[in-house]
C-alpha positions as CSV (number, residue, x, y, z in Angstrom):
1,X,-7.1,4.2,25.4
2,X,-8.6,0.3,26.1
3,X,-6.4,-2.0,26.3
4,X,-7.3,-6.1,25.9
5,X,-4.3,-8.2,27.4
6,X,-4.5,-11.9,26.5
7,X,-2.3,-13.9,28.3
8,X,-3.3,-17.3,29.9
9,X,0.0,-17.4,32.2
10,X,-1.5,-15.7,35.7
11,X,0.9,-14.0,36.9
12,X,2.1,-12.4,33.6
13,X,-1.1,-11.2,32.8
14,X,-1.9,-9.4,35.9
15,X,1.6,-7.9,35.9
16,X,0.6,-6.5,32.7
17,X,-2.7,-5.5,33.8
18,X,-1.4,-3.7,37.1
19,X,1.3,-2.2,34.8
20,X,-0.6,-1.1,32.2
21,X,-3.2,0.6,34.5
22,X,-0.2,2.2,36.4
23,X,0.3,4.0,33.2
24,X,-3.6,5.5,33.0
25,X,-4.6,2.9,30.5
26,X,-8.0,1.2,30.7
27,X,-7.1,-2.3,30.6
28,X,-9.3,-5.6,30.3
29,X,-7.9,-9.4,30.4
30,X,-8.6,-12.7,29.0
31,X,-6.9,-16.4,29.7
32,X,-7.4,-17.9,26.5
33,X,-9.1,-17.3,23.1
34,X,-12.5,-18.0,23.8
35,X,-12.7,-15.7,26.5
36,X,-10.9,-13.0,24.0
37,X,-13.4,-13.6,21.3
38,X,-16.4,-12.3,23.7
39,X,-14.8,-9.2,25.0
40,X,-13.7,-8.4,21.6
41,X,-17.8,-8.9,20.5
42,X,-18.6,-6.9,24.0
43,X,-16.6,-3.5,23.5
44,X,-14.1,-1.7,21.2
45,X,-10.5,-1.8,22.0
46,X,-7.5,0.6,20.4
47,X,-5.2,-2.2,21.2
48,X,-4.9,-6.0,21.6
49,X,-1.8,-7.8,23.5
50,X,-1.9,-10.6,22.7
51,X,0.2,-13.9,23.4
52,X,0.4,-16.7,20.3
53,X,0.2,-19.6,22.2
54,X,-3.5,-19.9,24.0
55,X,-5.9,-22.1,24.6
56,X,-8.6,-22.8,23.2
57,X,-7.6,-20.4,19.9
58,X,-4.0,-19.0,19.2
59,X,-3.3,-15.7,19.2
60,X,-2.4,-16.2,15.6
61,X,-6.4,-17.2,14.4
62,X,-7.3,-14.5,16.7
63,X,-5.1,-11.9,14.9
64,X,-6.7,-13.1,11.8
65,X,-10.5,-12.7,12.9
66,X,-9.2,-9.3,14.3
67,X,-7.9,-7.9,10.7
68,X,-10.6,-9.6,9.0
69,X,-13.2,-7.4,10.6
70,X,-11.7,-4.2,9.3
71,X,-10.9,-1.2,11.2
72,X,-10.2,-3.3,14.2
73,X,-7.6,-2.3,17.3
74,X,-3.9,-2.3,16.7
75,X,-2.1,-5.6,17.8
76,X,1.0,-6.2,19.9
77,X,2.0,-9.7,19.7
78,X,4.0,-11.8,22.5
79,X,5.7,-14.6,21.2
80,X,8.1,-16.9,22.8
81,X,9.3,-17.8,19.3
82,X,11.9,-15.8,17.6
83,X,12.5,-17.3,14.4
84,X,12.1,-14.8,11.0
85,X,9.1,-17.5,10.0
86,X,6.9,-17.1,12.8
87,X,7.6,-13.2,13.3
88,X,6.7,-12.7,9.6
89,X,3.7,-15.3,10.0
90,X,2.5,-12.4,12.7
91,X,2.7,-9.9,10.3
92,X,1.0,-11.7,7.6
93,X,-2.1,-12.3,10.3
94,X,-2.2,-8.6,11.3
95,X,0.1,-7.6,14.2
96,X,1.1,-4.5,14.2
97,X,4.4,-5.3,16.7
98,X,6.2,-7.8,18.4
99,X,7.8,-8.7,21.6
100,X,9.9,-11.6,22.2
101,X,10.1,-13.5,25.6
102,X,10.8,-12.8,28.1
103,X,10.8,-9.2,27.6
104,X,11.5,-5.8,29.4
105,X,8.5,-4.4,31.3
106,X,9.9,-0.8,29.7
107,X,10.1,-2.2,26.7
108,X,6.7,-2.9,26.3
109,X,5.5,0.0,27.7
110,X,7.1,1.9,24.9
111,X,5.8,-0.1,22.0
112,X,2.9,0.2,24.0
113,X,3.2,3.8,23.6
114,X,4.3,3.8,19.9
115,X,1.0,2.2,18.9
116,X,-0.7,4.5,20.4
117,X,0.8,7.7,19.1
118,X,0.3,6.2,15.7
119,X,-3.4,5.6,16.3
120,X,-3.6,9.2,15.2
121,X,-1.3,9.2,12.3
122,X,-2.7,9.9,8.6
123,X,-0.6,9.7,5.5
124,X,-1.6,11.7,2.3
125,X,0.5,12.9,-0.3
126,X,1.1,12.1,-4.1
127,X,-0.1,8.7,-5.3
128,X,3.0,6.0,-5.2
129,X,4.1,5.3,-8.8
130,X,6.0,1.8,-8.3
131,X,5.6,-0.7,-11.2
132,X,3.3,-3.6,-11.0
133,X,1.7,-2.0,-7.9
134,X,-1.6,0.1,-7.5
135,X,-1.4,2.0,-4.9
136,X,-4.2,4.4,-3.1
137,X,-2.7,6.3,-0.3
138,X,-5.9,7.4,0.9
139,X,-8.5,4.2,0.6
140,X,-5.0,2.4,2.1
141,X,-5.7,-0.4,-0.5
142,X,-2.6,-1.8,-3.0
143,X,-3.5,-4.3,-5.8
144,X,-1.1,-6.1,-8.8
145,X,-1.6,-4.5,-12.1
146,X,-3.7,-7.7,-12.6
147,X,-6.1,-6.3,-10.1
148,X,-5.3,-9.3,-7.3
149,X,-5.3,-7.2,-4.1
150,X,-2.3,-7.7,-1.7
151,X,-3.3,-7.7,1.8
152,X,-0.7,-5.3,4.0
153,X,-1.0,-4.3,7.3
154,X,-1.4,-0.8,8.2
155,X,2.4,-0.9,9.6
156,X,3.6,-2.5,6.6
157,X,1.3,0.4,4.2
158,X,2.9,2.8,6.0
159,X,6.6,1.7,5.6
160,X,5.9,0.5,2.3
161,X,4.7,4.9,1.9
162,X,7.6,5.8,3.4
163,X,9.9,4.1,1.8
164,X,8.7,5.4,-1.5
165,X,8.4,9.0,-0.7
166,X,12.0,9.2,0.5
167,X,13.1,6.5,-2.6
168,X,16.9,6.9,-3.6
169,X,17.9,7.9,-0.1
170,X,19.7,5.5,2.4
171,X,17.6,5.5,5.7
172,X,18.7,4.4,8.5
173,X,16.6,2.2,11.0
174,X,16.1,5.0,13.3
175,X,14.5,7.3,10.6
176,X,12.4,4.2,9.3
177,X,11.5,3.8,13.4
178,X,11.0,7.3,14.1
179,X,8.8,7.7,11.1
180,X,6.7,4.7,11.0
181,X,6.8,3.6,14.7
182,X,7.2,7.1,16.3
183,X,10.1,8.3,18.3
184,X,10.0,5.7,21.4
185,X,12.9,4.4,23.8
186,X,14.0,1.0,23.1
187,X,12.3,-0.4,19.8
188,X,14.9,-3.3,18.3
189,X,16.0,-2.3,15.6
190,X,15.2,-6.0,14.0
191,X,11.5,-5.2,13.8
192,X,12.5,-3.0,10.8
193,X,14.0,-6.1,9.0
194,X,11.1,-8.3,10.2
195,X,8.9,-5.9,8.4
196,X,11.0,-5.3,5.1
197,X,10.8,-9.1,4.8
198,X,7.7,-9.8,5.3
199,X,6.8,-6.2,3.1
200,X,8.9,-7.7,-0.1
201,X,7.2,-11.3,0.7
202,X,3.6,-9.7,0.0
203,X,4.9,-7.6,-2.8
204,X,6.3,-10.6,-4.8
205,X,9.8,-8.7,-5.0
206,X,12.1,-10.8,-6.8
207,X,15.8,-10.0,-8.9
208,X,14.0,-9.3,-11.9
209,X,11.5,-6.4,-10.0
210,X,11.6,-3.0,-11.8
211,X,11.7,-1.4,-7.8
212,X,13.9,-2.8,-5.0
213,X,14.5,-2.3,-1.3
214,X,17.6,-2.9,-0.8
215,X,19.5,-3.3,2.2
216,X,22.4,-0.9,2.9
217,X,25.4,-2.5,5.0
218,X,25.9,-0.7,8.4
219,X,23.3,2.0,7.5
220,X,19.5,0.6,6.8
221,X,17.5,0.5,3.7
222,X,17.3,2.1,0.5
223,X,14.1,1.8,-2.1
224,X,14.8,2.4,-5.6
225,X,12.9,1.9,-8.5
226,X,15.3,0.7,-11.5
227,X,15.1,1.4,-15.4
């Protein structure tokens, strides 16, 4: 597993890198954007943590160029912002996760860790029958009935799956986690409702949709699909 950290505060990023490598990954590190860009053009990485606030390009353009190239490495994104807007705004770029600062070394390490064990992770099963939506499971692409393609991230795809194959049931977060993120120590719980939001955003859910995911006080979600 390669690892790119992209951090431009020193002593963070070589904590990281020291860390990381401590764990048997192969890590590389860049200060700001620029120098990101040119190891992403040099080599190919499974994963990318990577800070939003940089100079000389933000992690958020970054995240962009990453998705836009298809097929790219997975993203972890550091953000010393915690309001819903900018942790859906890293969504809609591309990350796959996000960490909040100042975070827990352990916890990073084990979303870290999820990522990874997803890397391997294939979903096939019966095509998803939710109105308004075209959905191929296997070419991973969903499109309006109008044929205007909405652009998901691989973590929101995957909920978006799971949520329809287990339709009519009241998950909890944990399921949702275990099942999309992989069984790992010490994932918030929040980064479920970051990506629900930011998965109904996309969709264009809205009171009058035939399919909803609704929220289910003190349990999790539900996704139901109404006559």
């Amino acid at each position: 597993m390669r690892i790119l950290v992209v951090e431009d505060d020193e002593s963070l990023r070589l904590a990281l890198e020291d860390n990381l490598d401590a764990e048997g990954y192969e890590v590389e590190v860049a200060a700001d954007g620029r120098a990101a860009r040119e190891a992403l053009a040099r080599g190919q990485f499974e994963l990318v943590i990577l800070d939003v606030m940089l100079p000389e390009v933000d992690g958020y353009t970054l995240a962009r160029e990453i998705k836009a190239s298809g097929g790219g490495p997975r993203i972890l994104m550091l953000t010393a912002r915690s309001l819903e807007d900018d942790v859906v705004k890293g969504f809609d770029v591309g990350a796959d996760d996000y960490l909040t600062k100042p975070y827990r070394l352990r916890e990073l390490l084990a979303r870290v860790k999820a990522l990874v064990r997803r890397g391997s992770a294939s979903v096939v099963s019966a095509e998803p029958s939710i109105p308004g939506l075209a959905i191929d499971s296997r070419a991973r692409t969903v499109s309006r009935d109008d044929g205007v393609p909405v652009d998901l991230t691989k973590t929101e795809l995957d909920l978006l799956l799971f949520l329809w194959r287990r339709r009519s049931e009241a998950l909890t977060r944990d399921q949702i986690l275990d099942a999309v993120w992989g069984e790992v120590v010490m994932v918030d719980e929040r980064t479920v409702d970051n990506f629900v939001s930011s998965l109904k955003k996309k969709l264009g859910w809205t009171s009058s949709s035939a399919w909803s995911i609704k929220s289910v006080r003190g349990v999790g979600y539900r996704f139901e699909l109404i006559t």
